[in-house]
MARBA-3410 file (N, C-alpha, C, O; in Angstrom, 1 decimal):
178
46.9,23.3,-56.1,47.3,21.9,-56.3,48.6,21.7,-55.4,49.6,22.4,-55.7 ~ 48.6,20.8,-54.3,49.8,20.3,-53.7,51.0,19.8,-54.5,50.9,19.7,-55.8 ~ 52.2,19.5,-54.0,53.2,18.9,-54.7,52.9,17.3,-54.9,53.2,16.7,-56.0 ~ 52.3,16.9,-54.0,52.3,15.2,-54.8,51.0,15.1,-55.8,50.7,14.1,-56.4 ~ 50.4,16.1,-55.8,49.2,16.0,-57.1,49.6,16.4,-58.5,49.2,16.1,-59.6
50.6,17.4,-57.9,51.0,18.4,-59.1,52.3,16.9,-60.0,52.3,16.5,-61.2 ~ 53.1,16.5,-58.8,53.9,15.3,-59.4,53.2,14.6,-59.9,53.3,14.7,-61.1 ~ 52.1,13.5,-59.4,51.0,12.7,-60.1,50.0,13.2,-61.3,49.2,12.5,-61.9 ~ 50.4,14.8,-61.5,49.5,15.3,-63.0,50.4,15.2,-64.0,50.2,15.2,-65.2 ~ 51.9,15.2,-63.4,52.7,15.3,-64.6,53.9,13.8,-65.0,54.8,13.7,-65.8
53.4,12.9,-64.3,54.2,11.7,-64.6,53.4,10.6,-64.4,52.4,10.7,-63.7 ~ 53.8,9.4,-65.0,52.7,8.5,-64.9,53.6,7.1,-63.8,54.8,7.0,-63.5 ~ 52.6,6.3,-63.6,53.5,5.4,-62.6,55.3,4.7,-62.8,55.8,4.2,-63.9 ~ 56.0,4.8,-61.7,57.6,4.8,-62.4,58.6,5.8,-63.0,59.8,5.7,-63.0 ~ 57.7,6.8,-63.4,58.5,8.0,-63.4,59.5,8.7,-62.7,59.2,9.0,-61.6
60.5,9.1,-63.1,61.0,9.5,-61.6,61.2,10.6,-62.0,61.2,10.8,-63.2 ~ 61.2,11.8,-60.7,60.6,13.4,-61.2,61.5,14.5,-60.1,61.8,14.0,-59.0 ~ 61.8,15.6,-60.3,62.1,16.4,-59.9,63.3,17.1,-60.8,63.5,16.3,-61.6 ~ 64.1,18.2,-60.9,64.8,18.5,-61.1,66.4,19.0,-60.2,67.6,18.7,-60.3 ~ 65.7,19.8,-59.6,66.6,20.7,-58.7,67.2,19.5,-57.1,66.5,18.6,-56.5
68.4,20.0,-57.0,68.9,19.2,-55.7,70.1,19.9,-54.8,70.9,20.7,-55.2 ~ 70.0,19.5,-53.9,71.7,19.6,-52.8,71.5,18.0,-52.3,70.5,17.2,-52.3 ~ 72.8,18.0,-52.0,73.3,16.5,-51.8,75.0,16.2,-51.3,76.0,16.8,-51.6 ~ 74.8,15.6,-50.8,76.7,15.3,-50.6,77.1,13.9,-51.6,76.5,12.8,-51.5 ~ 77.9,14.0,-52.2,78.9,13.4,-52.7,78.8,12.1,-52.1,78.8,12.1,-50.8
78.8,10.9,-52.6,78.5,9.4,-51.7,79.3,8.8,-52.8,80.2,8.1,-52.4 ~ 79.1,8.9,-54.3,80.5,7.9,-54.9,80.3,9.2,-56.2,79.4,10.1,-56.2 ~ 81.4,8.8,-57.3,81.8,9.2,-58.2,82.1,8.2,-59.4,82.3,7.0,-59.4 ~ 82.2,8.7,-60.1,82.1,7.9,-61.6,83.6,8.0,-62.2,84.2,9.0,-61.7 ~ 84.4,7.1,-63.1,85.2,6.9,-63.3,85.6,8.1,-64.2,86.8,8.3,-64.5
84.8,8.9,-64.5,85.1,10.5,-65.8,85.0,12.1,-64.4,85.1,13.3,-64.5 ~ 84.9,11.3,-63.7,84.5,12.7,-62.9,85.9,13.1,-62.7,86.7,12.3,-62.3 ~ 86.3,14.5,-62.9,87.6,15.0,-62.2,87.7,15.0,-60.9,86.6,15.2,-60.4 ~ 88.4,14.9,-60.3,88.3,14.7,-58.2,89.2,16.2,-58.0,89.2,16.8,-57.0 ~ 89.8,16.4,-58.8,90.5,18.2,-59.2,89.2,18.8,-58.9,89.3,19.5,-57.8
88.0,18.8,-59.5,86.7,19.3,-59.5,85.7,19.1,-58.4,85.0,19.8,-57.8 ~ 85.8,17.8,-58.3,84.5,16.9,-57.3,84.7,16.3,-56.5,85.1,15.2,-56.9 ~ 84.8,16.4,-54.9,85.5,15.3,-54.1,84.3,15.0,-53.3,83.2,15.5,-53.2 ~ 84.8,14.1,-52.7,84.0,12.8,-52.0,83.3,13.6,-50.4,83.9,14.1,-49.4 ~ 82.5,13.6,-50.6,82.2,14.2,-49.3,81.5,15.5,-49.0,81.0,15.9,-48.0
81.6,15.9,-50.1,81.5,17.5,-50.8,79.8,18.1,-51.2,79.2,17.7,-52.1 ~ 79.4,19.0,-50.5,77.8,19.3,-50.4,78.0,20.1,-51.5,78.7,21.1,-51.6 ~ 77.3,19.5,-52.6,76.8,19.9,-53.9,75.5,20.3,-54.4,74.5,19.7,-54.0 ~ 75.3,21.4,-55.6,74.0,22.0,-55.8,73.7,21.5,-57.1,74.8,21.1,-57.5 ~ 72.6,21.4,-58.1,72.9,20.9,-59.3,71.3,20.5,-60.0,70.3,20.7,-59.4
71.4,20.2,-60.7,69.9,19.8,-61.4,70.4,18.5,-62.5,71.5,18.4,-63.0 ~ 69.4,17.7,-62.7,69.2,16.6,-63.8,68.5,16.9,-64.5,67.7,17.8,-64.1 ~ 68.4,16.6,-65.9,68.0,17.1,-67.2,66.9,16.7,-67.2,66.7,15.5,-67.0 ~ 66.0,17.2,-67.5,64.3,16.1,-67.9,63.3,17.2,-66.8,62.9,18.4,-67.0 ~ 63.1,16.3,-65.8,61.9,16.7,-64.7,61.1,15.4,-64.5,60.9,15.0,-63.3
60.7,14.8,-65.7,59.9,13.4,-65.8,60.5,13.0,-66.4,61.0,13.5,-67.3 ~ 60.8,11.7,-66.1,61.7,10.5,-66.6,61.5,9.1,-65.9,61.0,8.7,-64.9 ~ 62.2,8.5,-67.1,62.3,6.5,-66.9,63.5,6.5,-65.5,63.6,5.9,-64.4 ~ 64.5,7.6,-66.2,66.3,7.0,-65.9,66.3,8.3,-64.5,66.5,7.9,-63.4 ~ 66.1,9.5,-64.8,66.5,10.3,-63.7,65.6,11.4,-62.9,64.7,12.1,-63.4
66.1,11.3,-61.5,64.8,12.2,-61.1,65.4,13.0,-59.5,65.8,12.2,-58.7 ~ 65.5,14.3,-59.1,66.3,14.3,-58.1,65.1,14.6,-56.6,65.5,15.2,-55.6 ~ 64.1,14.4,-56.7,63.4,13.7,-55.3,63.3,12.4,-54.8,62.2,11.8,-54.5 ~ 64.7,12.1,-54.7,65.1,10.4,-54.4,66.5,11.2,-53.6,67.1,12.2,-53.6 ~ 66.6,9.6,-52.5,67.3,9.9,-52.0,68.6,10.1,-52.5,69.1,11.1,-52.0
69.1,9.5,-53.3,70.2,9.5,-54.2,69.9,10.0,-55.4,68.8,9.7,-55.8 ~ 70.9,10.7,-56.1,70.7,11.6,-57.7,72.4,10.8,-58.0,73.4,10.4,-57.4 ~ 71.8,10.7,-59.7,72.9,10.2,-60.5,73.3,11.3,-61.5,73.1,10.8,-62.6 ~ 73.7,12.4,-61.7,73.9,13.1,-62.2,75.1,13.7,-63.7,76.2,13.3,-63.4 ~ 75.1,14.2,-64.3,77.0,14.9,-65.3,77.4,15.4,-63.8,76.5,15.8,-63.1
78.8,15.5,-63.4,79.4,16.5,-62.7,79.2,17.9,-62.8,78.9,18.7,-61.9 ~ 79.3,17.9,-64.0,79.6,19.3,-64.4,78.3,20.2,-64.3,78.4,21.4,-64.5 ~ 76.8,19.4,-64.1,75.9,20.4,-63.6,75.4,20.3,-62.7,74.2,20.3,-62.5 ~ 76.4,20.3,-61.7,76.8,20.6,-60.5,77.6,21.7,-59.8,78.0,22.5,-60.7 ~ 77.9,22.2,-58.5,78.6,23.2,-58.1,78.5,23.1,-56.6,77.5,22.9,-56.0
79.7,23.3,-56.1,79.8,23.5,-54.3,78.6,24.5,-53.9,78.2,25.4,-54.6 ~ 78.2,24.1,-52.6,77.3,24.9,-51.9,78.6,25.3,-51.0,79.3,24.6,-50.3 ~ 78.6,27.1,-51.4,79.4,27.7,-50.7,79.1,29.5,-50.8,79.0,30.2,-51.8 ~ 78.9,29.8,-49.5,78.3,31.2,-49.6,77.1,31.4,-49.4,76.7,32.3,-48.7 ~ 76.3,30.5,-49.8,74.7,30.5,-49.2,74.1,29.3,-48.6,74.9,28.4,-48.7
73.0,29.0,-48.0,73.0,27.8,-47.1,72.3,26.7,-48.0,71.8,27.3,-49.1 ~ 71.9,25.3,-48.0,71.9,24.4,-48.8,70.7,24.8,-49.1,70.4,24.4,-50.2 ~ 69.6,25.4,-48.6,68.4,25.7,-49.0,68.2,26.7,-50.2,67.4,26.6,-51.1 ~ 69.2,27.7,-50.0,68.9,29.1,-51.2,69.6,27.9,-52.5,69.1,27.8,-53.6 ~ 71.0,26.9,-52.0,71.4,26.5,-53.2,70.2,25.3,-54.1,70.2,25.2,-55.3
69.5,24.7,-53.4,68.4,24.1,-54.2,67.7,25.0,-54.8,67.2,24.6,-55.8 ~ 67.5,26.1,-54.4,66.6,26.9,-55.0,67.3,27.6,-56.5,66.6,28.1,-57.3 ~ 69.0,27.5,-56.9,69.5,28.3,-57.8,68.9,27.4,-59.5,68.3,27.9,-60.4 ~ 69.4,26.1,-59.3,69.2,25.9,-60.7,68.2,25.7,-61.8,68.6,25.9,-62.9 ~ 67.1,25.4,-61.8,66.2,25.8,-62.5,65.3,27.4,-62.8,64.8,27.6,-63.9
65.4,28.3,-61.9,65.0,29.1,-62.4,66.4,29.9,-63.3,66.1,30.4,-64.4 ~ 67.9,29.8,-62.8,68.8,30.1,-63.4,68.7,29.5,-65.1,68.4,30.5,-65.8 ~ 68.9,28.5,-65.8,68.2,27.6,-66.2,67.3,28.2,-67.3,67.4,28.4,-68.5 ~ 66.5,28.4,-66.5,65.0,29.2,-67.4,65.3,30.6,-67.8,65.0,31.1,-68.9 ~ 65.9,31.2,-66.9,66.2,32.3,-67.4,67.0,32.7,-68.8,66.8,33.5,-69.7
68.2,31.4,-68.4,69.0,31.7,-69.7,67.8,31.1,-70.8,67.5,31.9,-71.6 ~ 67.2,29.9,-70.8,66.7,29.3,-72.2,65.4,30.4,-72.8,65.0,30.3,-74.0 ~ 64.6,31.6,-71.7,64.1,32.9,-72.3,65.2,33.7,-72.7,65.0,33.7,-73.9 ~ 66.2,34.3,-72.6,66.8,35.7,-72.5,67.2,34.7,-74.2,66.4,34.9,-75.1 ~ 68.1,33.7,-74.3,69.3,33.4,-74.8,68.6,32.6,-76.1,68.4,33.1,-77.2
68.3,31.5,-75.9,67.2,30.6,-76.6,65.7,30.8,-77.4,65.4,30.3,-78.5 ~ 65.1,31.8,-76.5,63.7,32.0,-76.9,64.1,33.2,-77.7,64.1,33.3,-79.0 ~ 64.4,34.3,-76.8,64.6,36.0,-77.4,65.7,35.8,-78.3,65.6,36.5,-79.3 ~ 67.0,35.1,-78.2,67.7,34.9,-79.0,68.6,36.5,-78.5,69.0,37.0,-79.5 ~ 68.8,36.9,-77.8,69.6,38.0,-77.3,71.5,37.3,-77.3,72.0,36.2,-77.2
72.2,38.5,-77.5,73.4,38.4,-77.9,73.8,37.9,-76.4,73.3,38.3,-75.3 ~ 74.8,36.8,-76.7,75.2,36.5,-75.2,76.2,37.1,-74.2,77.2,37.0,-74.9 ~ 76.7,37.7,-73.2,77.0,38.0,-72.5,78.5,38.4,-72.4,78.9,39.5,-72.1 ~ 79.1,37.2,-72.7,80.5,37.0,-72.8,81.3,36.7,-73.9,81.1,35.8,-74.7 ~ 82.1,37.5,-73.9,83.0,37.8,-72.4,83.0,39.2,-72.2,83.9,39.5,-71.4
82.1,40.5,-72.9,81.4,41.7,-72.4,79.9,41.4,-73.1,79.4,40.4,-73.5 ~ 79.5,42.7,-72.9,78.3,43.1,-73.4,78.2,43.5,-75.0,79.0,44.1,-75.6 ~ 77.1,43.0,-75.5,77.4,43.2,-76.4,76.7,44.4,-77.0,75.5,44.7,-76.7 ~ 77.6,45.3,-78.1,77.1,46.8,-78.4,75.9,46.8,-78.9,75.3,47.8,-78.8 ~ 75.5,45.9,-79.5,74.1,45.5,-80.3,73.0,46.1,-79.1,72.0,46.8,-79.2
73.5,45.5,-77.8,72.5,45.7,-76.8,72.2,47.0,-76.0,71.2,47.3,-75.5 ~ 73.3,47.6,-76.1,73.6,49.1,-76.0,72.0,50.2,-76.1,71.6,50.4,-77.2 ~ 71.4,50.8,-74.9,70.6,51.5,-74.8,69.1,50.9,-75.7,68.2,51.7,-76.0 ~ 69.1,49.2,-75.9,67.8,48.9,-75.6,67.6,48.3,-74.7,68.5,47.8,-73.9 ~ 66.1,48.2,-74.5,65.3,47.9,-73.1,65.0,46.6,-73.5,65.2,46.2,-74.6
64.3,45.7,-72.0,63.6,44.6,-72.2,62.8,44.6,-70.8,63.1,44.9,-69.6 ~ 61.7,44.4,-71.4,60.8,44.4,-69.9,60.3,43.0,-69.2,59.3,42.5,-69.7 ~ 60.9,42.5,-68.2,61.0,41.4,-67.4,59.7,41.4,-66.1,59.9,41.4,-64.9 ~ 58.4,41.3,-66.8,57.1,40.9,-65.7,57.8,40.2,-64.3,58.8,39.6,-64.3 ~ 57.2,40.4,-63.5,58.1,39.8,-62.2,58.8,39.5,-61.9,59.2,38.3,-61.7
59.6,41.0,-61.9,61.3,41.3,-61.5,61.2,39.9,-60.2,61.7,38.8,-60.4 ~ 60.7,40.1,-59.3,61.0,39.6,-57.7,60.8,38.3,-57.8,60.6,37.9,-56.7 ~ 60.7,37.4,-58.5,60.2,36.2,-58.9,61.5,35.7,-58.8,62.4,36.5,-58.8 ~ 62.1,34.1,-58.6,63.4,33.8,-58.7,64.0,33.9,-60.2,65.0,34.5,-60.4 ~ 63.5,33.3,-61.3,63.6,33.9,-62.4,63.2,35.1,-62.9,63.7,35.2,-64.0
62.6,36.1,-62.7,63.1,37.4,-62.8,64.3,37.9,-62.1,65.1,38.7,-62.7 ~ 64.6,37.6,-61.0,66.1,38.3,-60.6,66.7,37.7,-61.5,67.3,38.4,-62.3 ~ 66.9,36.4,-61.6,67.9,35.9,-62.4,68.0,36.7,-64.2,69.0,37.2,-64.8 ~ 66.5,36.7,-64.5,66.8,37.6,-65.9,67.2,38.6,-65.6,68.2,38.9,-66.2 ~ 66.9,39.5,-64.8,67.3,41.0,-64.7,69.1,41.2,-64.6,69.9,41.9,-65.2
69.4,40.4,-63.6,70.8,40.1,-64.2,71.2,39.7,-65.1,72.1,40.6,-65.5 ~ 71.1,38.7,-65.8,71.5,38.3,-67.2,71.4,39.4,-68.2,72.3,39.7,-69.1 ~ 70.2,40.0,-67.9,69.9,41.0,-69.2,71.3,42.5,-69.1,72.2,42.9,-69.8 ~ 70.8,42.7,-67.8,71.3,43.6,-67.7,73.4,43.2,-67.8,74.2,44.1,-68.1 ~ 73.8,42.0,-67.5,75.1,41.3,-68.6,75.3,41.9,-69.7,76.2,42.6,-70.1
74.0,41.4,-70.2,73.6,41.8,-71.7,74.0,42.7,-72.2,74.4,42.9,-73.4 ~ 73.9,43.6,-71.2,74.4,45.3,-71.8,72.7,46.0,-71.7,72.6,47.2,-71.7 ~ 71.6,45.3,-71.5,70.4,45.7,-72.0,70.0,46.8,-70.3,70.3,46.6,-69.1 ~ 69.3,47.9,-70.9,68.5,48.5,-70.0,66.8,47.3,-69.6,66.1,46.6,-70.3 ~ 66.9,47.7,-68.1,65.7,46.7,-67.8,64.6,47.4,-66.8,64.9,47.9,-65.7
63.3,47.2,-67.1,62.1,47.3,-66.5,61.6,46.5,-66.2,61.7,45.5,-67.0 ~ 60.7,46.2,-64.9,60.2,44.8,-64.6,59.2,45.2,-63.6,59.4,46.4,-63.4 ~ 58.3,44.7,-63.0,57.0,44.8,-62.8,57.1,44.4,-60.9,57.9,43.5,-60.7 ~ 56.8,44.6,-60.2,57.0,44.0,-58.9,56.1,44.6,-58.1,55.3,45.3,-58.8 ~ 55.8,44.6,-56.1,55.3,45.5,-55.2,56.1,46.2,-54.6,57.3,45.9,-54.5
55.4,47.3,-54.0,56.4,48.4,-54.4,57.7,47.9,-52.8,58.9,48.1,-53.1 ~ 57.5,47.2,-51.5,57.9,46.8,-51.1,59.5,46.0,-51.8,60.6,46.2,-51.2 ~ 59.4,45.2,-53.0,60.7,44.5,-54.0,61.8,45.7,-54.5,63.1,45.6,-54.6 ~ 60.7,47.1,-54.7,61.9,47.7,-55.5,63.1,48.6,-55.4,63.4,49.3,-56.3 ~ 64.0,48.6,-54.1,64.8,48.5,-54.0,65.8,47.1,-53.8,67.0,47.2,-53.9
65.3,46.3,-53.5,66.1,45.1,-54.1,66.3,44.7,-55.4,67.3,44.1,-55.7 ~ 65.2,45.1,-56.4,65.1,44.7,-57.9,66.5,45.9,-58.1,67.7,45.5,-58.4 ~ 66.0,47.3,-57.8,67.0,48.0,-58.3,68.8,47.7,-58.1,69.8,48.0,-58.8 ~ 68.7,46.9,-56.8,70.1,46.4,-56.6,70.2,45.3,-57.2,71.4,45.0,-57.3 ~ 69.7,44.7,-57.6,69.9,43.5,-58.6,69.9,44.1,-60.5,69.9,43.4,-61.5
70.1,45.5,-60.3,69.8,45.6,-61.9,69.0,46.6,-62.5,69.1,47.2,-63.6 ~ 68.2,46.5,-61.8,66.6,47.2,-62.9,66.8,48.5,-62.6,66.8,49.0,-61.5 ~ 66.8,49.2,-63.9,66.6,50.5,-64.2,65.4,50.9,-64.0,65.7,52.0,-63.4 ~ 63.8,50.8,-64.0,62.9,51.0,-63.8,62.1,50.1,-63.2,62.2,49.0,-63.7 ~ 61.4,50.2,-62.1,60.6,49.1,-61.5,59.2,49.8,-61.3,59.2,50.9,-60.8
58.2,49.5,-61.6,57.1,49.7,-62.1,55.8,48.6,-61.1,56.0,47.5,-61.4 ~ 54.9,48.7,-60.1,54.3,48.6,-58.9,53.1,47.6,-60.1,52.2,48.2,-60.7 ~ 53.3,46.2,-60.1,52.6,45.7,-60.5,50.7,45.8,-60.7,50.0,45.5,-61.6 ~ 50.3,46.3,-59.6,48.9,46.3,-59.4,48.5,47.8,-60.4,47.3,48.2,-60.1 ~ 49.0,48.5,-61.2,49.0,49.9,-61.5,48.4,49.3,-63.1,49.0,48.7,-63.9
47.2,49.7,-63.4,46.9,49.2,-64.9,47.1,49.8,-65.8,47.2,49.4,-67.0 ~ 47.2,51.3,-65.3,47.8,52.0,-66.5,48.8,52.8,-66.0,48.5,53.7,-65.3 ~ 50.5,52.5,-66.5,51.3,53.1,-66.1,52.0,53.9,-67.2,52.1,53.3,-68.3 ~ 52.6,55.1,-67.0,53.3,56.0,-67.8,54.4,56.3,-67.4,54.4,57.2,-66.6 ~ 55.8,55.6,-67.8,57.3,55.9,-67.3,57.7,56.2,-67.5,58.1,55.8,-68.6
58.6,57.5,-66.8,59.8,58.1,-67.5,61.2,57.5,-67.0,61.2,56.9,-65.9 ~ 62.0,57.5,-67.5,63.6,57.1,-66.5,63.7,58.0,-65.7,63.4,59.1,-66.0 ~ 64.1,57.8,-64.7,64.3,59.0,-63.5,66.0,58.5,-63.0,66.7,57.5,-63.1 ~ 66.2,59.9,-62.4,68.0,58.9,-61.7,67.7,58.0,-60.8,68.4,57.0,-60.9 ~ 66.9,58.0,-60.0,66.6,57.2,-58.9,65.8,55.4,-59.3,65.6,54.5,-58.5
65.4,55.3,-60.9,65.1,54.2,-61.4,63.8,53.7,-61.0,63.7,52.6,-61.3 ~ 62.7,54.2,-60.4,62.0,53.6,-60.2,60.1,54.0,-60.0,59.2,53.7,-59.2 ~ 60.2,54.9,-61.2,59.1,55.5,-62.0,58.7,55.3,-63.3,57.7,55.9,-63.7
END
């Protein structure tokens, strides 16, 4: 399914749809801090919903809160469209769904030498969980080709495990990735 079928399966006429955006700064609202947000300013960020009457960020213009927003700085505007929704999803499984102890402002002991096993580490929301988790305090395994698993391992994961394998048997090893 293409993107404009997949948009037309999930909103009906008038809708306005997308989540994730980069954008530069064109006006501001009378609550916005300018300490925080200035005029001109290439910004990364998501609108709440996905389908909606009021907001949608595959338009040329997004009306957005400030605050779920953030400078594109350090990576180029493309990786920054790509941050907030899987970030996002990540927290509302790890935090929301699993209900796992949150992060801050350490780890918490509760989390201390258990595991969580995260299906496609290499996924943009699996990196993002494997970090979170491993915040967490939590040991992590996740599933990938074997090609990912020294990047998963540098993002986190104690064990990485070669997705196409149907029956796998793991020990922890020092090297993490058996």
């Amino acid at each position: 399914m293409g993107v404009e079928q997949h948009a037309a399966f999930i909103s009906q006429p008038g809708d306005l749809i997308g989540c994730d955006f980069v954008g530069q700064v064109t006006a501001m609202g009378s609550n916005v801090p300018t300490s925080e947000v200035k005029q001109g300013e290439l910004r990364w960020g998501f609108v709440r919903g996905g389908v909606s009457k009021d907001v949608g960020a595959k338009y040329r213009y997004v009306a957005t809160e400030w605050d779920l927003t953030s400078v594109v700085a350090g990576i180029t505007p493309a990786q920054a469209a790509s941050l907030p929704i899987p970030l996002v999803t990540a927290i509302q499984a790890l935090y929301l769904y699993l209900r796992l102890p949150q992060p801050f402002p350490e780890p918490s002991p509760d989390a201390k030498d258990k595991w969580i096993l995260i299906w496609s580490g290499a996924t943009a929301v699996g990196q993002f969980a494997i970090q979170l988790a491993k915040l967490t305090g939590l040991k992590v395994a996740t599933t990938a080709s074997p090609k990912r698993f020294d990047m998963l391992k540098a993002w986190g994961a104690d064990v990485v495990v070669d997705y196409r394998v149907r029956h796998a048997s793991c020990t922890e090893t020092e090297g993490g990735n058996r």
